[in-house]
KOLNU-553024 format. One record per residue (C-alpha): z, y, x; residue in one letter. Coordinates in Angstrom, 3 decimals, always signed. Last residue first. Layout:
N
ATOM         zz         yy         xx   residu
ATOM          Z          Y          X        A
...
This chain:
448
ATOM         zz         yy         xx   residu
ATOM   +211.960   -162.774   -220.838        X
ATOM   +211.300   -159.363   -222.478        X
ATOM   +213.126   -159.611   -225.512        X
ATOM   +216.560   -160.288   -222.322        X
ATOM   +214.969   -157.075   -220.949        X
ATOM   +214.787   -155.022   -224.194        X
ATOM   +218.358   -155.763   -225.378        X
ATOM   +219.878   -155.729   -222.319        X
ATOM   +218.008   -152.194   -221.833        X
ATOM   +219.611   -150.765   -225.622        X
ATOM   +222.963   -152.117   -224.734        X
ATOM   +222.666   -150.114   -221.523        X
ATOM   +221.738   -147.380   -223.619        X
ATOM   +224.443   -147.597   -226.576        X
ATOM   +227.397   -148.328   -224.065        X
ATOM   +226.614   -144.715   -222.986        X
ATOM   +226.316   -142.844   -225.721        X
ATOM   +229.671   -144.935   -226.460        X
ATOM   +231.477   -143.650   -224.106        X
ATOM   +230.561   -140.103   -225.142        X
ATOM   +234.466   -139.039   -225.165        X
ATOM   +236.504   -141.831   -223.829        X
ATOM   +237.516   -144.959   -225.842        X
ATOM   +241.326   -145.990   -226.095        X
ATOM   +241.690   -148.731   -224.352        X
ATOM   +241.465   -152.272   -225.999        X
ATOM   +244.392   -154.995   -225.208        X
ATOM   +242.477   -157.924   -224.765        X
ATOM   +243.066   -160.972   -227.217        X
ATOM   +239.556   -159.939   -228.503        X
ATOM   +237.772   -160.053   -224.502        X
ATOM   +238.148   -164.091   -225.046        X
ATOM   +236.064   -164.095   -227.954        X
ATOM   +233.623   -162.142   -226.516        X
ATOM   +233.435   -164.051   -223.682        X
ATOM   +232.917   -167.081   -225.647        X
ATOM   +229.986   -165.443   -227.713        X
ATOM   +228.177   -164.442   -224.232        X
ATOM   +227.860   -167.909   -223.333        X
ATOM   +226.525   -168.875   -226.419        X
ATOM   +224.312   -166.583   -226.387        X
ATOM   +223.141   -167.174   -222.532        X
ATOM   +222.691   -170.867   -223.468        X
ATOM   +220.561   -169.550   -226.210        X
ATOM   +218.464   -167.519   -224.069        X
ATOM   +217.945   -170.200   -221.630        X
ATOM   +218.743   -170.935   -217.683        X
ATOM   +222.443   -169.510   -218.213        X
ATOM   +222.950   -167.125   -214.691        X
ATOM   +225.698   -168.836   -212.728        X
ATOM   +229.075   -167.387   -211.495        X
ATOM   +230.533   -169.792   -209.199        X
ATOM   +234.520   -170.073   -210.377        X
ATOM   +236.518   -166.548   -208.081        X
ATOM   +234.753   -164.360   -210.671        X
ATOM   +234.453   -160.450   -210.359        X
ATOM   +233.409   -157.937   -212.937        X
ATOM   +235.822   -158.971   -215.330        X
ATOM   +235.522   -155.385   -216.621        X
ATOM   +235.147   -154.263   -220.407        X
ATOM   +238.480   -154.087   -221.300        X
ATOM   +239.375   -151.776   -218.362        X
ATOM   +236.758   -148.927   -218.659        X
ATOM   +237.216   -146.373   -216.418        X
ATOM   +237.267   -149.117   -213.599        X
ATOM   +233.267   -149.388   -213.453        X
ATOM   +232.757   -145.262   -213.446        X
ATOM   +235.042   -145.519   -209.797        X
ATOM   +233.504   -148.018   -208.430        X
ATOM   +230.344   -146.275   -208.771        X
ATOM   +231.954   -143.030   -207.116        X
ATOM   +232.305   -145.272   -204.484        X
ATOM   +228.817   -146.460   -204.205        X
ATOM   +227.751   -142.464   -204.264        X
ATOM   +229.941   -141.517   -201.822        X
ATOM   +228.681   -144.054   -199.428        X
ATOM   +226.578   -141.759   -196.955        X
ATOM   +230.050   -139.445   -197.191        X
ATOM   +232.023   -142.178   -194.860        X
ATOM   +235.344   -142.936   -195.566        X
ATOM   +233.657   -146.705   -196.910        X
ATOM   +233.371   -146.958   -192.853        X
ATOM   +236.545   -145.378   -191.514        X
ATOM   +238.798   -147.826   -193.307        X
ATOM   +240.681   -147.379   -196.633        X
ATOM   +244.816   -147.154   -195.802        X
ATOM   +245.357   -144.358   -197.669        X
ATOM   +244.047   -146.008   -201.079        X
ATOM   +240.851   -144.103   -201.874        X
ATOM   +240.959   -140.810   -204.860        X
ATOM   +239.787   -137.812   -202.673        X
ATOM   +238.202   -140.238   -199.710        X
ATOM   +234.637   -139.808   -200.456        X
ATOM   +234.419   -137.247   -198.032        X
ATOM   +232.518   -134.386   -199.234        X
ATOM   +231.657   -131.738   -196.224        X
ATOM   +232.776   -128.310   -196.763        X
ATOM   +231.039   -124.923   -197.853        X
ATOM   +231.868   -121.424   -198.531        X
ATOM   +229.161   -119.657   -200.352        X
ATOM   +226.356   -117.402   -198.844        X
ATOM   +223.965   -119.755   -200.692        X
ATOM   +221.302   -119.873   -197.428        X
ATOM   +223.873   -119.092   -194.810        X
ATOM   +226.619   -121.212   -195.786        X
ATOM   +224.368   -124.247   -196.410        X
ATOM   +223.303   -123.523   -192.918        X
ATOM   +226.828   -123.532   -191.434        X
ATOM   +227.605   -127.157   -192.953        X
ATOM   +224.339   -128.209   -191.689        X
ATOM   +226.170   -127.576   -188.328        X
ATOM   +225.198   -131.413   -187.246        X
ATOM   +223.174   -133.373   -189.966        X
ATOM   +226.136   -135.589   -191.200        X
ATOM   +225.279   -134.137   -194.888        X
ATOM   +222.042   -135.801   -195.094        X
ATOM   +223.747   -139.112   -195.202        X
ATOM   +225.368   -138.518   -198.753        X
ATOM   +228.165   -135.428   -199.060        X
ATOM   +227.718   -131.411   -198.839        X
ATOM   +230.026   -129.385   -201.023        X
ATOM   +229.556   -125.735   -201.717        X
ATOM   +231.569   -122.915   -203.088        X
ATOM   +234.637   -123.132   -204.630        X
ATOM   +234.715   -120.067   -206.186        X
ATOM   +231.977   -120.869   -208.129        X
ATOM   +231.276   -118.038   -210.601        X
ATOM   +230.511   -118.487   -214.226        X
ATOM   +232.466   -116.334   -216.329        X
ATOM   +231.627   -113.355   -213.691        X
ATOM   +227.939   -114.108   -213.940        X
ATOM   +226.490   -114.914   -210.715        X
ATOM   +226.266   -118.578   -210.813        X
ATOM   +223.738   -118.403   -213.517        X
ATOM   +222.982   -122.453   -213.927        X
ATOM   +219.471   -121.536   -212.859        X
ATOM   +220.780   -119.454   -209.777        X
ATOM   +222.734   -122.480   -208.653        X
ATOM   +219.251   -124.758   -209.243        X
ATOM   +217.449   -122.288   -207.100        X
ATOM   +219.806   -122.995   -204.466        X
ATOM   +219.010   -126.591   -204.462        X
ATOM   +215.131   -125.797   -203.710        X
ATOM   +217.098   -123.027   -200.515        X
ATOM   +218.758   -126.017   -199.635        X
ATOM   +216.232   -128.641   -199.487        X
ATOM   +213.726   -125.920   -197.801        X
ATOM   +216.240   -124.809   -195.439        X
ATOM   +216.877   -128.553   -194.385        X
ATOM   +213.053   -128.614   -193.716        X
ATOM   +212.611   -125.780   -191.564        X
ATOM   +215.954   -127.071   -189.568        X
ATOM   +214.928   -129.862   -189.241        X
ATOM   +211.563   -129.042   -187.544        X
ATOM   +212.963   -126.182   -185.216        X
ATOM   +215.898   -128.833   -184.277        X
ATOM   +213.443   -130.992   -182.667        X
ATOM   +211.658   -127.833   -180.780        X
ATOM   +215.389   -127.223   -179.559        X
ATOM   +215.539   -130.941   -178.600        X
ATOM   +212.672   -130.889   -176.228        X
ATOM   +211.048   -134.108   -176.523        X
ATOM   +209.663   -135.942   -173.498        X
ATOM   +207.703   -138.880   -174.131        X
ATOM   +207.875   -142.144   -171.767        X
ATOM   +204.361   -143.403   -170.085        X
ATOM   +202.176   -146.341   -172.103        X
ATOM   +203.544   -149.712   -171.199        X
ATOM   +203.559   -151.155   -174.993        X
ATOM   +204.869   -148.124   -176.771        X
ATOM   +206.271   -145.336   -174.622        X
ATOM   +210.518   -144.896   -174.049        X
ATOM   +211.715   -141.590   -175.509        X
ATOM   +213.146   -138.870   -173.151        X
ATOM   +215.327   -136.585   -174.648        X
ATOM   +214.934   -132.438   -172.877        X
ATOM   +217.774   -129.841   -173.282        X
ATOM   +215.707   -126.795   -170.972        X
ATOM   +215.433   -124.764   -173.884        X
ATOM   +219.132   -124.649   -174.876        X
ATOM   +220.446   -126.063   -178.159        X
ATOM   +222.585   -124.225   -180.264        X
ATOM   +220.257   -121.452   -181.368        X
ATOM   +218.224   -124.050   -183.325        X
ATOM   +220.731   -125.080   -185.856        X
ATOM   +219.943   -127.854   -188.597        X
ATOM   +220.645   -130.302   -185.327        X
ATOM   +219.212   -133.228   -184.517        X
ATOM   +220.731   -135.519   -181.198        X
ATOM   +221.894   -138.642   -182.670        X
ATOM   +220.552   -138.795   -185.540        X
ATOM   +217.340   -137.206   -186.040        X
ATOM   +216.755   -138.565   -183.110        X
ATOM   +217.285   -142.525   -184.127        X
ATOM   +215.361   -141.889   -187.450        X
ATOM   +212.373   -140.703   -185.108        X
ATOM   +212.793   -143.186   -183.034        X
ATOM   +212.295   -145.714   -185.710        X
ATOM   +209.710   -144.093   -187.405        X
ATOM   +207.057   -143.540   -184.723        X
ATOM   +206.113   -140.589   -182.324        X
ATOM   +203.708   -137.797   -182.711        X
ATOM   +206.419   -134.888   -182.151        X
ATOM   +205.897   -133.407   -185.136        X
ATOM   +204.485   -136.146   -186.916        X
ATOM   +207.273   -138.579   -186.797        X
ATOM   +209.667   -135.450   -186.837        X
ATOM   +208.404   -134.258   -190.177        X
ATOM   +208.740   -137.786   -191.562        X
ATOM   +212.576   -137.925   -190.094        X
ATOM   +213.062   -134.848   -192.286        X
ATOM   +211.338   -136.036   -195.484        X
ATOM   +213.667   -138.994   -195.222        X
ATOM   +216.854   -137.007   -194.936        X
ATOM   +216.192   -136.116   -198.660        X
ATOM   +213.682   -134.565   -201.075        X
ATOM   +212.542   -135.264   -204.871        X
ATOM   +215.331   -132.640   -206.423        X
ATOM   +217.334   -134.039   -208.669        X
ATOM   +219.564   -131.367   -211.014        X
ATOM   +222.827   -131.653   -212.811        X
ATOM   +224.218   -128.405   -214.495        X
ATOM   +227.581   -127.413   -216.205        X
ATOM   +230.209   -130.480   -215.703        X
ATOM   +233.302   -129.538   -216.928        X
ATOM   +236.401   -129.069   -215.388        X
ATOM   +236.757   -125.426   -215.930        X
ATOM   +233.252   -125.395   -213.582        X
ATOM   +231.356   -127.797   -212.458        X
ATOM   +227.332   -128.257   -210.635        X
ATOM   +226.062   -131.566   -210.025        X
ATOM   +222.902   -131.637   -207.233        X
ATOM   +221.266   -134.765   -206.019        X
ATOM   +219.459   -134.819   -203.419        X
ATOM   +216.503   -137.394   -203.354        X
ATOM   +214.707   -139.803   -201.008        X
ATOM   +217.650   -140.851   -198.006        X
ATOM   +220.766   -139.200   -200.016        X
ATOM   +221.443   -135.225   -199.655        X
ATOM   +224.202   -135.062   -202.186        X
ATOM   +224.902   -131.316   -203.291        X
ATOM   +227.802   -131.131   -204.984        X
ATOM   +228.553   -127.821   -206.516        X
ATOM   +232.325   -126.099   -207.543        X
ATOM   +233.672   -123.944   -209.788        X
ATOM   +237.762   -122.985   -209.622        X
ATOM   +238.282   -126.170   -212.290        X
ATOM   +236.478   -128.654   -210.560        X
ATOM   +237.546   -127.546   -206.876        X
ATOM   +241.169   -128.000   -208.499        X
ATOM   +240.043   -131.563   -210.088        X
ATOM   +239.013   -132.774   -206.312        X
ATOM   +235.873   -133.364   -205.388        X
ATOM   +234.312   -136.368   -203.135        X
ATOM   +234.209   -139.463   -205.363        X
ATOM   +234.309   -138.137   -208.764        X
ATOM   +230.870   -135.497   -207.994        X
ATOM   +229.204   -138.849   -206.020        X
ATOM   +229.704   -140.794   -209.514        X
ATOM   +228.059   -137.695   -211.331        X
ATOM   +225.669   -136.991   -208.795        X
ATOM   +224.799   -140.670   -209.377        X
ATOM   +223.724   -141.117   -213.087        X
ATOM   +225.267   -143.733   -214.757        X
ATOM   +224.617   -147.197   -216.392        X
ATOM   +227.333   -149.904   -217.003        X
ATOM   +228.088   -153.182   -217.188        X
ATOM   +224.536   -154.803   -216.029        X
ATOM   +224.804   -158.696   -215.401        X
ATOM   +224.041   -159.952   -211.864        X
ATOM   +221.224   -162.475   -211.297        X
ATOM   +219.174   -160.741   -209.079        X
ATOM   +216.724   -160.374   -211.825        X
ATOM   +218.955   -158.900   -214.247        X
ATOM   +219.642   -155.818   -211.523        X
ATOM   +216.075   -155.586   -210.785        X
ATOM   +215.358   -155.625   -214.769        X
ATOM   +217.778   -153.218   -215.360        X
ATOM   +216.146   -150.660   -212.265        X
ATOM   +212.876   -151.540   -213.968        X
ATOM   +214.323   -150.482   -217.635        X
ATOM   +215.697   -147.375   -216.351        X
ATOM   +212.640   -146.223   -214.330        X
ATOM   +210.445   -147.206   -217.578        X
ATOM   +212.528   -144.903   -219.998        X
ATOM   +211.999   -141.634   -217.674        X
ATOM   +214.895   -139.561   -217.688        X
ATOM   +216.881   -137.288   -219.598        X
ATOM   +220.895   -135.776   -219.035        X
ATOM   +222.611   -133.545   -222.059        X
ATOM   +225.351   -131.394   -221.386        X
ATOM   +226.631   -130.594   -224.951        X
ATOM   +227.752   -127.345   -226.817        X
ATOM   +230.052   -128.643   -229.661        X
ATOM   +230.469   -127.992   -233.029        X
ATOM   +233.387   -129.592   -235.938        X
ATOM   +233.266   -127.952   -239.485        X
ATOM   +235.648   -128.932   -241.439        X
ATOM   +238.974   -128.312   -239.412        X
ATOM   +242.174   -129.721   -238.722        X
ATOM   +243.181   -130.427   -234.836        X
ATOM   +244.310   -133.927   -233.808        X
ATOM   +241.258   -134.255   -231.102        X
ATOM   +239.752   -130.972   -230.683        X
ATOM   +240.203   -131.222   -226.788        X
ATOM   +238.798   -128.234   -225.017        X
ATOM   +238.377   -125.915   -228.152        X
ATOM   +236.834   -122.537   -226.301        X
ATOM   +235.670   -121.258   -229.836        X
ATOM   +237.370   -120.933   -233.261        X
ATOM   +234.282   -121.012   -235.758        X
ATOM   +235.807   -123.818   -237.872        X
ATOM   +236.638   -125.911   -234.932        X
ATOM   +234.173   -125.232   -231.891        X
ATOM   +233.941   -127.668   -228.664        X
ATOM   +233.582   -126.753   -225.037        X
ATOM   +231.403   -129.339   -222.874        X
ATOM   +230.432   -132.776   -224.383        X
ATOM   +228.648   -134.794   -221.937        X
ATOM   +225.605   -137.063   -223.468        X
ATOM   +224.307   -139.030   -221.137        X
ATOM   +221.232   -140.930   -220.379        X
ATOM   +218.746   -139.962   -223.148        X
ATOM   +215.558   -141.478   -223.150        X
ATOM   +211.928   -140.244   -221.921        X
ATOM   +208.554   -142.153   -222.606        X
ATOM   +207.319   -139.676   -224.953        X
ATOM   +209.319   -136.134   -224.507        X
ATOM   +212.860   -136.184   -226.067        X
ATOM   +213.607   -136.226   -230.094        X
ATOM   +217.311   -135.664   -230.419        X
ATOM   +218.862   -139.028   -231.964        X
ATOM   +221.429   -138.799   -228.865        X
ATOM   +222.794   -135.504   -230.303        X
ATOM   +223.592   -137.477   -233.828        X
ATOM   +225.496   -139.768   -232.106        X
ATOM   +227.368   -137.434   -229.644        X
ATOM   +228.609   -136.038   -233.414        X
ATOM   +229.426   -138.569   -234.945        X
ATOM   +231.257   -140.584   -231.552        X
ATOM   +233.335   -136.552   -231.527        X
ATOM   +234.293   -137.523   -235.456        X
ATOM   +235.262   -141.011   -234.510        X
ATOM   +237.590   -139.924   -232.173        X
ATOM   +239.860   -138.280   -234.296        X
ATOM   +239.786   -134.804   -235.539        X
ATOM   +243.232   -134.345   -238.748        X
ATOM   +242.508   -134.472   -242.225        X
ATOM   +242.394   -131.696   -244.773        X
ATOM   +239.359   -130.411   -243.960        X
ATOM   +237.859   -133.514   -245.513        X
ATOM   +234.177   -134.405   -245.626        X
ATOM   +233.500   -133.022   -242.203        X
ATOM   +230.333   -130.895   -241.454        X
ATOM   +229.032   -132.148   -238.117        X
ATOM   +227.843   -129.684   -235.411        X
ATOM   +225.371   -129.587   -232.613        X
ATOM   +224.577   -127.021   -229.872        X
ATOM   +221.922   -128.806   -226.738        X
ATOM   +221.863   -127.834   -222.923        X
ATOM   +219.448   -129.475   -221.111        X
ATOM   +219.260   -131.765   -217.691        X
ATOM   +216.344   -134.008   -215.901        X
ATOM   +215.768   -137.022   -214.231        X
ATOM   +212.444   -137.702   -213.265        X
ATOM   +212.985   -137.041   -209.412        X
ATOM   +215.003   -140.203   -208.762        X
ATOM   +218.654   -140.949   -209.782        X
ATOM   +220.549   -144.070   -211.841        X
ATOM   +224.027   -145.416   -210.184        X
ATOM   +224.692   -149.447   -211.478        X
ATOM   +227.718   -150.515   -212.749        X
ATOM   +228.077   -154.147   -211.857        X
ATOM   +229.185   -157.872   -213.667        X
ATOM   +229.253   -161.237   -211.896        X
ATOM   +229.903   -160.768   -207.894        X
ATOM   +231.982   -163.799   -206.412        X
ATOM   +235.258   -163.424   -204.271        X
ATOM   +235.369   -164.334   -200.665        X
ATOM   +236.086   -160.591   -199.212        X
ATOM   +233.581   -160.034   -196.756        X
ATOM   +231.022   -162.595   -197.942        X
ATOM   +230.957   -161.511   -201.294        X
ATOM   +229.652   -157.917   -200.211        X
ATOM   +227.326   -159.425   -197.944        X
ATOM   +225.540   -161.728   -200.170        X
ATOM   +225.598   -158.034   -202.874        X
ATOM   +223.692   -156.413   -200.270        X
ATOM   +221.368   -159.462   -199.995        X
ATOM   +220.482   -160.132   -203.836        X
ATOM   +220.413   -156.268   -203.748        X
ATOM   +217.396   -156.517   -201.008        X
ATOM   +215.288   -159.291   -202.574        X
ATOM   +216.082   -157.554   -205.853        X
ATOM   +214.688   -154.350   -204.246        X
ATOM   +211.404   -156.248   -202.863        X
ATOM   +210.351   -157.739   -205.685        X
ATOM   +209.989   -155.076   -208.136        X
ATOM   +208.272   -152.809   -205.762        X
ATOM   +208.382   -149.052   -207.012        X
ATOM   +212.040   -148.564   -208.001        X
ATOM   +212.538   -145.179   -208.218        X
ATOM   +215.073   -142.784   -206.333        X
ATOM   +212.357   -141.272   -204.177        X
ATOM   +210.848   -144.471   -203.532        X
ATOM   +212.764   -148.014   -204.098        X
ATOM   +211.123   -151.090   -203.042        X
ATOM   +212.914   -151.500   -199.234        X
ATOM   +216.124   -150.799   -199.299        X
ATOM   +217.964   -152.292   -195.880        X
ATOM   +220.766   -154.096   -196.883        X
ATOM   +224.699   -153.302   -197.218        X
ATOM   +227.704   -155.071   -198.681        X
ATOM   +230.992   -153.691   -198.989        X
ATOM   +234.521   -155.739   -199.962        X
ATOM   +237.974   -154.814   -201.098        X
ATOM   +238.165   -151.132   -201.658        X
ATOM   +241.157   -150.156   -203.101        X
ATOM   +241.341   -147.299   -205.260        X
ATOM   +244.059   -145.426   -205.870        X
ATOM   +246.470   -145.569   -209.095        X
ATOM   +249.618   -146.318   -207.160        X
ATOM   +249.769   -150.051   -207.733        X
ATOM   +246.380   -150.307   -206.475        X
ATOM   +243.189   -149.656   -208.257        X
ATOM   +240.161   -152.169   -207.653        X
ATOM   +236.897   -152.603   -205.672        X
ATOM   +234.017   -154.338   -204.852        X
ATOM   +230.883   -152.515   -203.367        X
ATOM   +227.396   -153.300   -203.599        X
ATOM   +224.950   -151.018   -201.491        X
ATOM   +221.457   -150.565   -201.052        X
ATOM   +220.014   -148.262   -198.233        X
ATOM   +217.599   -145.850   -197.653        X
ATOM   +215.955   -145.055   -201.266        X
ATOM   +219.549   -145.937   -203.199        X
ATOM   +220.209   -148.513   -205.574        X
ATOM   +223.970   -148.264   -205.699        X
ATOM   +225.648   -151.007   -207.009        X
ATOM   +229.232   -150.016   -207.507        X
ATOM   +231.948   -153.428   -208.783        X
ATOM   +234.591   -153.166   -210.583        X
ATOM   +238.078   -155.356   -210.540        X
ATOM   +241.300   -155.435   -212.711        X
ATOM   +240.237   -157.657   -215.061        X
ATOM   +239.842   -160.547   -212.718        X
ATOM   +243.908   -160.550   -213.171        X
ATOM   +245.158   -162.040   -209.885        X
């Protein structure tokens, strides 16, 4: 089997790490071939804050994932979040030296390249640049300019920041664990391709991932993405409040907010008691589970009415820009029982839970089904967009080179291999992209 044909998701979350292994099928679905899971136990609010610790726990996720389907991890795409992302909207244009010549593709690359050379904040880089409607000699609403003439080629771009460090650390992790970094992307984006469909796209849509330290918000409309946002609260904030508010510990708190929270008081009745076993001898606790579903459901208000804001920012109200979609919940936060409900109270949208089972092979078990892995899905999906750049999975032992050079030299033989490769046609802002994970193999292999 073609090793060209495989991806691999790494998703660094604050909860959980995942590596997933996938491929298309014959019918263009993907086909997920192997998971891997481990506790995270570095990462804070999206960021990697314990170097150590989170390769520890993708060397194990990734142990797991080659375990369940005996083929060897080499190459991943890796999800990017945490609370110092942020979003802007940026007009550019390029003059062209001939009018008389049709738009190719190395007209849009001139003109995503000179957006990327946009001076951000100090210590901030540009993630992606996402092209939205385009302009050819002052005709507007160009979706794809590509073999139009014109001289004067603009474009209204989506452009995504964040914080140069929490790249390179998340890179370094990755390096460290002795995987190779394909690709870098931001998650609401891989969550968005996971769970919606290109109808919700076009009729205006947003995804709002509740993961374990951030949810992540990605907002579309006429196919395009408008608005991402990440706001520095998840379904760990809640199990916090229910530590403290009913003076127990973690674990049990975790295992409440499970299996018996709700984000609706008025379901449960006031005599609904839990009983939770006492540390070390001491008597059993009683928790009433409508008091437990008071303190979710003040906090799940708070996430959504914070992600609400961010659907008021993007100026959801305007005719032009209304979501007739609605709402859709995915990531672990969204198995919260009648958050569904909630989210339709506080937008006053329609709402749904995101499955990430819009583009899986039919016969995809329950488990990668499930919305907490929408993002590592998603993942998947960004690593297959680009075919000639795969070979993501070895069945030889893939081994690290112990020196730079060997690493060179390494590298110069799969480049030479990858040139009797058909090459795909590049996709718009690809190479944005390609530039800033370039950019952090660059810096990390300096930095050895």
């Amino acid at each position: 089997m073609d090793l060209h044909e495989y991806a691999v998701g790494l998703d660094i979350g604050t909860t959980k790490i995942v590596a997933m292994i996938g491929r298309k099928n014959e019918y263009g679905k993907l086909e997920i071939l192997g998971m891997g899971k481990a506790k995270s136990q570095g990462v804070h609010r999206g960021v990697v804050n314990n170097i150590t610790q989170t390769i520890t726990s993708i060397q194990q996720a990734v142990m797991q994932a080659e375990a369940s389907c005996g083929l060897k991890i080499g190459e991943v795409t890796v999800g990017i979040a945490g609370q110092h992302i942020r979003s802007l909207q940026h007009s550019d244009y390029i003059t062209r030296d001939n009018g008389d010549d049709v738009i190719d593709q190395s007209d849009i690359n001139r003109l995503c390249d000179q957006v990327q050379k946009l001076v951000m904040l100090p210590g901030e880089e540009i993630i992606h640049v996402l092209p939205q409607e385009y302009k050819v000699d002052g005709q507007s609403e160009v979706k794809e300019p590509i073999g139009m003439y014109g001289a004067r080629l603009e474009a209204n771009f989506h452009v995504v920041v964040g914080q140069v460090a929490s790249i390179r650390n998340i890179g370094r992790c990755v390096v460290s664990a002795d995987l190779s970094l394909q690709k870098i992307t931001l998650e609401p984006l891989a969550s968005a391709d996971a769970v919606l469909s290109s109808d919700e796209k076009d009729a205006g849509v947003v995804l709002i991932d509740i993961g374990g330290g951030t949810t992540d918000i990605a907002i579309f409309k006429d196919g395009i993405i408008r608005h991402t946002a990440v706001i520095p609260q998840g379904g760990n904030i809640i199990t916090q409040d229910i530590k403290e508010g009913c003076s127990i510990i973690e674990k049990q708190a975790e295992l409440l907010k499970v299996k018996f929270g709700s984000a609706w008081p008025g379901e449960n009745r006031d005599n609904e008691i839990v009983s939770i076993p006492g540390l070390r001898g001491r008597d059993p606790k009683e928790i009433s589970l409508k008091n437990l579903s008071k303190i979710i459901h003040a906090r799940v208000i708070e996430i959504l009415e914070t992600a609400f804001v961010e659907i008021k920012n993007y100026g959801y109200d305007e005719s032009k820009k209304q979501l007739i979609a609605g709402v859709v919940l995915t990531g672990g936060g969204s198995q919260l029982k009648h958050i569904k409900q909630l989210a339709e109270y506080v937008t006053g949208m329609p709402s749904r839970i995101g499955y990430p089972n819009e583009h899986l092979a039919g016969d995809s078990d329950a488990e990668t089904t499930n919305p907490v892995f929408a993002t590592a899905v998603g993942l998947v999906m960004k690593g297959l967009e680009n075919p000639q750049a795969l070979g993501a999975i070895h069945k030889q032992e893939f081994k690290k080179p112990a020196t730079q050079e060997q690493r060179a030299i390494v590298e110069e033989q799969e480049q030479e291999t990858v040139v009797s490769e058909p090459v795909a046609q590049p996709t718009k802002g690809r190479g944005i992209l390609d530039n800033l994970t370039q950019r952090i193999k660059d810096f990390l292999d300096n930095a050895e």
